[in-house]
N, C-alpha and C positions, 0 to 999 in steps of 0.2 A: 504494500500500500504506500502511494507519497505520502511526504511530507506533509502535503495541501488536505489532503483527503482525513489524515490524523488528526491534523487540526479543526478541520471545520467538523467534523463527527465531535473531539473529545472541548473543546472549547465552549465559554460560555454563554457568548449571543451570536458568536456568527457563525457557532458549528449547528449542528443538527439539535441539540438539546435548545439551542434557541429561536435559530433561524429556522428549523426545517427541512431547508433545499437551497445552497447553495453551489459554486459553482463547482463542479468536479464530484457531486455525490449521484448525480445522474450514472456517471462511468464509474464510480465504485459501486451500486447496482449491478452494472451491467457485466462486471469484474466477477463477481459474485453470480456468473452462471454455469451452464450444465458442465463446461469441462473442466471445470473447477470443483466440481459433485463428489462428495464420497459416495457410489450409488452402494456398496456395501457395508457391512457392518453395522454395530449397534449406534442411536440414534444420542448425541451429546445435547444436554438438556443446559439450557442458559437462566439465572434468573436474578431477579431484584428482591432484598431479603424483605417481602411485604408480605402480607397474608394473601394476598390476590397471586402466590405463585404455588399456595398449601397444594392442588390438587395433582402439579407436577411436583411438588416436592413429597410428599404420602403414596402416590405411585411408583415412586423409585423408593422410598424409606420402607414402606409397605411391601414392598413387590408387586400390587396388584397388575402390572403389565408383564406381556408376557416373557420368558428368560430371553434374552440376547436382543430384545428389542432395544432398550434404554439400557447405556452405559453402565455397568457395572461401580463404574466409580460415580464419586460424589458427584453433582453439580456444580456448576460453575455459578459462584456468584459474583455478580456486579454490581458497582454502587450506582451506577444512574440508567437512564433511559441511553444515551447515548454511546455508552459502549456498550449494552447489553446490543444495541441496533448494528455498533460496528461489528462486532462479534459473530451475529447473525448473519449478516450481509456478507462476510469475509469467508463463511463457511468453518468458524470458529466451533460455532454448536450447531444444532440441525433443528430444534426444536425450543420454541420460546414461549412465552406468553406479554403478546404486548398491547400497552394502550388501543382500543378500538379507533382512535380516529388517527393513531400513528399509523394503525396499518395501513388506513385509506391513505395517509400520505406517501407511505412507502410504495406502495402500488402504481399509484397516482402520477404523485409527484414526482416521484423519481424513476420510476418504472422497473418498481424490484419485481421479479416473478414470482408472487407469495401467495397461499392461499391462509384461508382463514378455516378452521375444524369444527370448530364449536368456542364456546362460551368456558372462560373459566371457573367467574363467578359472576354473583351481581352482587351490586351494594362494596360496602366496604370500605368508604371515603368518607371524609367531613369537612367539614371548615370548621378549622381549629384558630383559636385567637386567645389574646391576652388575659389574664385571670378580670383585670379588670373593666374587659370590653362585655358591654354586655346587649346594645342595640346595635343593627347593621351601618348607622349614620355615627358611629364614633371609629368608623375605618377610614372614614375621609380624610385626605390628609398624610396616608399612609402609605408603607409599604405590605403587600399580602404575596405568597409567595407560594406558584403553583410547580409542579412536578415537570412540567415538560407542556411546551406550546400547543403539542395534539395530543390534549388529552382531553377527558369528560373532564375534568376537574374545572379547567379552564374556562370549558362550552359553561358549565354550570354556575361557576360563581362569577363569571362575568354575567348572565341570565339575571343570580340574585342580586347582583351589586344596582341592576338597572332597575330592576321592582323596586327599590327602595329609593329611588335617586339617585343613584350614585352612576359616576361614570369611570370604568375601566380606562385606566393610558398609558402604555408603554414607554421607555426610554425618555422620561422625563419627569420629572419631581411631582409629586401628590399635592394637589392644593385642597384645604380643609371649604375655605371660598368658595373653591369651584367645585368643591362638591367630588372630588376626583380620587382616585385608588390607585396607587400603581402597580400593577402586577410586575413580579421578577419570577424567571424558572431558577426551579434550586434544586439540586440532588434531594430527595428525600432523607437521606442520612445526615443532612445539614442543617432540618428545618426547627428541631429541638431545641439544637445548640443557638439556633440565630434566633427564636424565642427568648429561647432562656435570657440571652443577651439585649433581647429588644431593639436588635436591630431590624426585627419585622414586626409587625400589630398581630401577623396570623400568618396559618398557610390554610393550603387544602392539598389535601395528598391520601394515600390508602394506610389504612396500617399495616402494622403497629404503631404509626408515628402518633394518631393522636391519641389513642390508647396511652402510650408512654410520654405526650406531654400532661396528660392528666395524671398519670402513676409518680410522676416528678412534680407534680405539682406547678408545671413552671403557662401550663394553659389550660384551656376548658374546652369541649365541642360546641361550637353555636350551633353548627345546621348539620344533618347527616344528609350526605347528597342523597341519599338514598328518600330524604323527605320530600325532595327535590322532582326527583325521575323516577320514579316507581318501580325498582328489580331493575334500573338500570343496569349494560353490560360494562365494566369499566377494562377489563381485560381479557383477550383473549387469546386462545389455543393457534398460534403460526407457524408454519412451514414451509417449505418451496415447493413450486408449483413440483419439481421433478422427483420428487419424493411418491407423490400422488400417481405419475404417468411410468415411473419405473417399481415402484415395490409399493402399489395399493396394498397388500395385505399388515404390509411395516405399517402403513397408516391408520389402516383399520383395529390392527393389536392395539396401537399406542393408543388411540379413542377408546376404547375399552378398554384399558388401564387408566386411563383418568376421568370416564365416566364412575367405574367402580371404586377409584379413590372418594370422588365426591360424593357419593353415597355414604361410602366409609366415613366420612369426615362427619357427615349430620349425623351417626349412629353415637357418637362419643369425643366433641368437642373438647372437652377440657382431655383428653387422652390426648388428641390431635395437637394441643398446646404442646405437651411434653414431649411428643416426638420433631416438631419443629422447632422447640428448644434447646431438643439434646446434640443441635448438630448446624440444622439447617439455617434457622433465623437467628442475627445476635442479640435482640434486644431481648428482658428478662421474659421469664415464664408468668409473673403477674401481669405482663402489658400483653403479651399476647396472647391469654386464658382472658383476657379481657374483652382485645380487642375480637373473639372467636364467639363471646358469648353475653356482652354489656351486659350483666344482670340487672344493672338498675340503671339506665339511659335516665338523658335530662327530657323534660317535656318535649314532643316532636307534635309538628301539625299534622302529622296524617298518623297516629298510634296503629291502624286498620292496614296500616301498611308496612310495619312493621321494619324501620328504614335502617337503626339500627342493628338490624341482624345481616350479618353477610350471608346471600346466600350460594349454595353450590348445585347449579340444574347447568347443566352443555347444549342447549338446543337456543341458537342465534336465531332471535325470532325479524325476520324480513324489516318488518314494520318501524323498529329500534334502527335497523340500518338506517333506511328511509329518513325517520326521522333527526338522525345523527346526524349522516351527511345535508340534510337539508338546512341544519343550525351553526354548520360549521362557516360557511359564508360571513355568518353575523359575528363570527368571533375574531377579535381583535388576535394577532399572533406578530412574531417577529420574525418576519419572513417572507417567501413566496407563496402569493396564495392563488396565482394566476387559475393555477389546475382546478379550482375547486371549481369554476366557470365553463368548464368542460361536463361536468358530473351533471349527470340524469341521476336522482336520488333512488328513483324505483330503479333502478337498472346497476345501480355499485351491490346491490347484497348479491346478484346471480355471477356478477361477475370476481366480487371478492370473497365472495365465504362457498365451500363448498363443504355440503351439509349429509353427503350421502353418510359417510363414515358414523356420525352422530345418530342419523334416525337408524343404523343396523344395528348399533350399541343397543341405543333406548331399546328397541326392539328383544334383544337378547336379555337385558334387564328387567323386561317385565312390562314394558310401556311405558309411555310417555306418564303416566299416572305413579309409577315408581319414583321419579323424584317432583311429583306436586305439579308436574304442569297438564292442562286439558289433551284429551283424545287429538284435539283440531289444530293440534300446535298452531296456533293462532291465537292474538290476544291486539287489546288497544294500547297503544302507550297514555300514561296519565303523567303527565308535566305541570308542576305549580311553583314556581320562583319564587311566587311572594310571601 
């Protein structure tokens, strides 16, 4: 890989963790094709020590997939979105689980050849702020700090910054006056510490992070995205297109290995804590028996929705695409967003997610009914900002 290509991936507004798509990650895409393939062997599994990575990290801890599919050794872990993406892209790992609206941009925007498998989780995220913020109009003025430019995180709290008056602005100072917010992307491993220091008013990110700045004491949850977007998907199951057109059955095992871990995981959560403790995640066993099960959440507007709970069902339902890519337009980012201007929103889920592998699973599992969702895999998205 150049020089060029290092930087703008591992750097902090003008690589990928900022920008998205600048120049030279088009051809590291494209670097990152079939003759560059391991089309043999077992499958290297990449990830961010967040709970949104539990159902590939308990499929390998577990075994639930099948022997010589996934690497007998550990996973690989990375601290941000950005090299988990170089990693990927380089043919470092084969299997990841990423941001939902990162993958539209990898596809997209850069034109990586990726499919999408299924759903890791939903839910899982918040916005997290200062012990003593306690209304959305005392952010004003500030810094808030999201995970990465294509993410739900992003789509979402710039959504609630606007229900409330406020206005989202990048790469320039917060005015209280103007009623303004400045969003920065920050490794999620960093968001704690710049809390604690008060160098940001908040973040929004997945956990463990806000689990463990409540366990420290050092912030609180105002909103759980999940009160936000209703089973929202925040991350999901990806791969290369050439995985799928040379060893579908490697694809189809691996999907039934982490559809079976995510059933595992709603069977005995706080078990599930201790085994991503003992190895996988670094932050303690109380922040993440937390963040797997908030026994006692703060007030949420939709209780009926249950937003604090994360949950683990694999079936990417169309409609969520649809609605994703159709929101992503309105979101402010630091970057190219030309591509998004291209995008037919009914038309990105057939061509980014491929869902055979998932409905044979569900099927072998008992049904779509086995992890709580309807016969008609079909549902409506329900969105409330304010």
């Amino acid at each position: 890989m150049s020089a060029l290509s290092r930087r703008a991936l591992l750097c902090g507004c003008a690589g990928l963790v900022a920008a998205g798509g600048v120049a030279g990650l088009a051809d590291l895409a494209r670097a990152a094709g079939a003759d560059r393939a391991d089309t043999g062997g077992a499958l290297r599994i990449g990830y961010l020590p967040i709970t949104d990575a539990s159902p590939l990290l308990v499929a390998h801890g577990a075994g639930t997939v099948a022997p010589g599919i996934v690497d007998s050794a550990k996973p690989v872990l990375f601290r941000s979105w950005a090299s988990l993406a170089e990693a990927f892209l380089t043919r470092q790992v084969d299997v990841v689980h990423l941001l939902m609206p990162m993958a539209v941009q990898l596809k997209y925007g850069l034109g990586a050849d990726i499919r999408v498998l299924g759903w890791n989780h939903t839910n899982g995220s918040a916005l997290t702020v200062a012990p003593h913020i306690t209304e959305p109009e005392q952010l004003a003025g500030t810094q808030v700090a999201i995970p990465f430019w294509w993410s739900i995180h992003n789509i979402l709290v710039q959504q609630y910054l606007r229900a409330h008056g406020l206005r989202p602005v990048i790469r320039r100072g917060a005015s209280r006056s103007d009623r303004t917010v400045e969003l920065i992307a920050m490794s999620p491993s960093d968001m704690v510490p710049a809390l604690a220091n008060r160098s940001i008013a908040g973040f929004t990110v997945a956990d463990p992070f806000n689990a463990a700045a409540g366990v420290r004491g050092v912030g609180r949850i105002h909103r759980y995205l999940g009160d936000i977007w209703r089973d929202h998907a925040c991350c999901a199951l990806v791969v290369h297109q050439d995985l799928l057109d040379r060893r579908p059955e490697v694809a189809q095992a691996l999907t039934d290995g982490v559809v079976a871990a995510q059933r595992r995981i709603d069977t005995d959560r706080p078990a599930t804590a201790k085994m991503l403790a003992g190895g996988y995640l670094p932050q303690p066993l109380p922040a993440i028996t937390t963040a797997l099960t908030y026994p006692k959440p703060p007030p949420v507007r939709h209780p009926e929705w249950n937003p604090q709970r994360i949950g683990f069902q694999p079936f990417p339902f169309p409609s969520f695409t649809a609605a994703l890519v159709a929101a992503m337009p309105d979101t402010v980012v630091d970057g190219d967003t030309r591509f998004l201007s291209r995008l037919d929103p009914q038309r990105v889920h057939d061509e980014l997610v491929d869902d055979r592998f998932v409905r044979a699973a569900l099927n072998r599992a008992g049904g779509a009914a086995a992890v709580g969702l309807p016969d008609s895999l079909t549902r409506t998205e329900e969105i409330d900002p304010s």
